[in-house]
N, C-alpha and C positions, 0 to 999 in steps of 0.2 A: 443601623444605629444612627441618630440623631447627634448632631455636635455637643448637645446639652449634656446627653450620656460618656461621651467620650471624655468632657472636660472633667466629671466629675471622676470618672478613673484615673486619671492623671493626676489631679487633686489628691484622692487618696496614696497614691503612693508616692506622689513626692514628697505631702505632710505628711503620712501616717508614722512613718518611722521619728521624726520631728518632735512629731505630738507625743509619742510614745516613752523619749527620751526627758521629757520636761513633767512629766504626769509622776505624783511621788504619791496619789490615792492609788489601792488596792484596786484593782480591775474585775467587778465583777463582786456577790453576794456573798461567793465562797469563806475568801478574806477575813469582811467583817466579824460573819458569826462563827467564827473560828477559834478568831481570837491571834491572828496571824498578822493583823496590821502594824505596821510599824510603832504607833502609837499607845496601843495595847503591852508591849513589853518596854516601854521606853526608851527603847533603839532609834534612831533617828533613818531615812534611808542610806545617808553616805557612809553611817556606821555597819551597816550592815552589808555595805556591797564591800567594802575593807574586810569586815570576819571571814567573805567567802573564798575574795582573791586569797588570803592570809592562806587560809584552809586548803584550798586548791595546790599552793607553790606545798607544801608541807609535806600531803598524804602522798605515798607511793602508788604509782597502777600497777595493777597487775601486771603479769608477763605477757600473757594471751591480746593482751590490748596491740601490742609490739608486734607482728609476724617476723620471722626470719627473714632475711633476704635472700632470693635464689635466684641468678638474672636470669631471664630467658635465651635460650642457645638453639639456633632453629635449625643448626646442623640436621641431624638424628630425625627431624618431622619432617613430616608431607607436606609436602606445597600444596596449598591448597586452590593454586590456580592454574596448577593442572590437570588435564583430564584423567578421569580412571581408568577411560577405554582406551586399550594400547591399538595403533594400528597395527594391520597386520603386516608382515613384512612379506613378501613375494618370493617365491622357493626361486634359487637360483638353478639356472637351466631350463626352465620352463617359462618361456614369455607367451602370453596368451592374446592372440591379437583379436583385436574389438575390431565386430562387422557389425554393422545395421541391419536390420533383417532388409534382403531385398524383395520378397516376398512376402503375402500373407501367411505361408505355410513357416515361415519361420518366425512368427511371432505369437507360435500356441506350443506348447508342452506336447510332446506323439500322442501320451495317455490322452489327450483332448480329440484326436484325428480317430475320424469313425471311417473304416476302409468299407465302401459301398462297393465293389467289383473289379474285376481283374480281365484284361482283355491282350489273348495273346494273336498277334497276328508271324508274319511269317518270321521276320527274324526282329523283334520291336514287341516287347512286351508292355504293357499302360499297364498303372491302377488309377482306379478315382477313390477319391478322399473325401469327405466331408468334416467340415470347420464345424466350430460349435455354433457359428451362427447361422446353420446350413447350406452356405454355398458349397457348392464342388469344385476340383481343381482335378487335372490329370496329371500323374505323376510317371517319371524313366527312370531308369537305373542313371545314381547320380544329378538327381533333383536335392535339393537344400530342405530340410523341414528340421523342424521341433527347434528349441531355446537352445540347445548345446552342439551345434553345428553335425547336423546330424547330415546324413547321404547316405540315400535309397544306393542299397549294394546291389540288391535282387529283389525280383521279382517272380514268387515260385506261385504255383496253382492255389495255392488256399492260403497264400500270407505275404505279406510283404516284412521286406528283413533291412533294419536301418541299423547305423555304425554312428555311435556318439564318443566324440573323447569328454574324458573329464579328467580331474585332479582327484584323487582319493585323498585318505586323512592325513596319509605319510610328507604329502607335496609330488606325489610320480603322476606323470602322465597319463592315461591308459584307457581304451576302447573298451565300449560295453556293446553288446550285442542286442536290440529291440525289437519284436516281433510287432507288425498287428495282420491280426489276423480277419479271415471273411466270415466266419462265422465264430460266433461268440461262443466259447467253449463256458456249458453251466457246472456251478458247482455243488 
């Protein structure tokens, strides 16, 4: 916008209202052929702005115009700046210690661990594992795998048998027992 344009919006609304107040012609065509000018009925305009205030102080408004009063009491409501999601609170008796996988075998789920073979020698049983990105790894009884601090128990001829704790829905502690096996049983 160019200064020429600005000055004139400025103009307009400092006179506008100015102008508006001092103008006693009818604004506009409607007016005239109406029959509604001032002049038309013999009213002058100062007469006419006296009949309205008059009329105004006079007539009663309605009730509805009024609202009741009712303060607001924010007791009883929800705050609305706090969150919905409650945290959860931590079952007492049960502290669950946080380890970083020290391993790549502990940072995949067992259901991901594909058992490629089982190898007993005299008193030292192996399994080897494959990862989903297919490396292999050798596993002992008492190796570390899967997300829920699992440990290789045993090592038997056609499966390998892991021991996971978890927290069931109660908040109790409790082992679950997790097969995988060397051959994939079809269904």
């Amino acid at each position: 916008m160019n200064y020429l344009t600005i000055a004139l919006w400025i103009c307009l609304f400092v006179c506008g209202p100015v102008l508006a107040e001092n103008s006693t012609e009818p604004v506009g065509n409607d007016a005239v052929e109406s029959g509604d000018a001032p002049g038309d009925t013999g009213e002058s305009t100062a007469d006419m702005t006296a009949n309205a205030s008059e009329h105004n102080a006079t007539s009663e408004l309605p009730a509805w115009i009024f609202p009741a009063y009712s303060p607001y009491v924010s007791k009883d409501k929800i705050d609305p700046f706090v969150s919905f999601i409650k945290a959860q609170e931590a079952v007492p008796g049960i502290v669950k210690k946080e380890r970083k996988p020290q391993t790549p075998l502990e940072s995949v789920d067992i259901n991901q661990l594909k058992l490629i073979g089982i190898l007993h020698q005299s008193s030292v049983a192996l399994a080897m594992v494959e990862m989903p990105d297919g490396k292999g790894y050798l596993i002992r009884p008492g190796t570390r795998v899967g997300l829920y601090d699992g440990v290789v128990t045993a090592i038997e001829n056609e499966r390998l048998v892991i021991e996971e704790e978890y927290v069931d829905v109660f908040g109790e502690a409790k082992k679950r027992t997790a097969y995988l096996r060397l051959r994939q049983e079809k269904e």
